[in-house]
N, C-alpha and C positions, 0 to 999 in steps of 0.2 A: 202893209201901210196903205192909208185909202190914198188913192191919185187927188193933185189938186181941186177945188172947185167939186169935188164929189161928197155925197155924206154919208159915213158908215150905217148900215143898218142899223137899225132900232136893235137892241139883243132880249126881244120877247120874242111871243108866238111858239111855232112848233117846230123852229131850229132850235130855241133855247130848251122848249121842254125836251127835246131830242137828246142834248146834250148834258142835260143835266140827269135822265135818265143814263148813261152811259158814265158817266162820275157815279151814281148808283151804284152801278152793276161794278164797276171796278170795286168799290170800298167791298158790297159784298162780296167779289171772290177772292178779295185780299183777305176777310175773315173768315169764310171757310174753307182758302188756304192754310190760314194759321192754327186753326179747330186741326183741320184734320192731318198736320204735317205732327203737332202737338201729339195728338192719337196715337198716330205710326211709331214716334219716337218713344212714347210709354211704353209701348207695343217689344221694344226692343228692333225696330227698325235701324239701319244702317243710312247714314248720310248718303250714301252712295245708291240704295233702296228708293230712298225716298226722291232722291235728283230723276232717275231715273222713269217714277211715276208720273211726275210732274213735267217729264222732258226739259230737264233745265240740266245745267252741270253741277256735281258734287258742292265747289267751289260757291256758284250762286245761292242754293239752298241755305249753305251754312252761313256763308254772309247775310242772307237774311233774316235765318232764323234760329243763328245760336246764340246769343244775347238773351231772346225772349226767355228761349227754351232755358236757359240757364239760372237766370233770375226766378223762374216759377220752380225751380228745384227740380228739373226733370234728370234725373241720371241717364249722359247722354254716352253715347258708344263710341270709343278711338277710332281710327282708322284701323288699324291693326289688331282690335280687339275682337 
């Protein structure tokens, strides 16, 4: 929050080009997350495989990427299978 009697900067120049390169890079490695977790899973890769690549937990992969993966028809692999 700006203090009273102060004015927030302007949001051009090269904090915003800064920032909005960085919204960028996130969207792209959101999608060659999803390219390439997609891949592994065709592959017959393991949730647990592929957490493990990405250094995340089994848990968060699958929450973010078994909805996709399911709708695009990928036959995905159980825990136990």
């Amino acid at each position: 929050m700006t203090p009273p009697n102060q004015q927030s900067p302007d949001p051009t120049g090269a904090e915003a080009d800064d920032l909005a390169a960085v919204l960028a890079l996130r969207e792209l490695a959101d999608r060659l997350e999803d390219a390439a977790v997609e891949r592994a899973m065709r592959a017959g890769w393991s949730w647990t495989q592929v957490a493990e690549a990405l250094g995340i937990s089994r848990q968060a992969v699958h929450k973010k990427h078994h909805r996709r993966l399911e709708l695009a028809g990928i036959e995905l692999r159980r825990r136990n299978a």
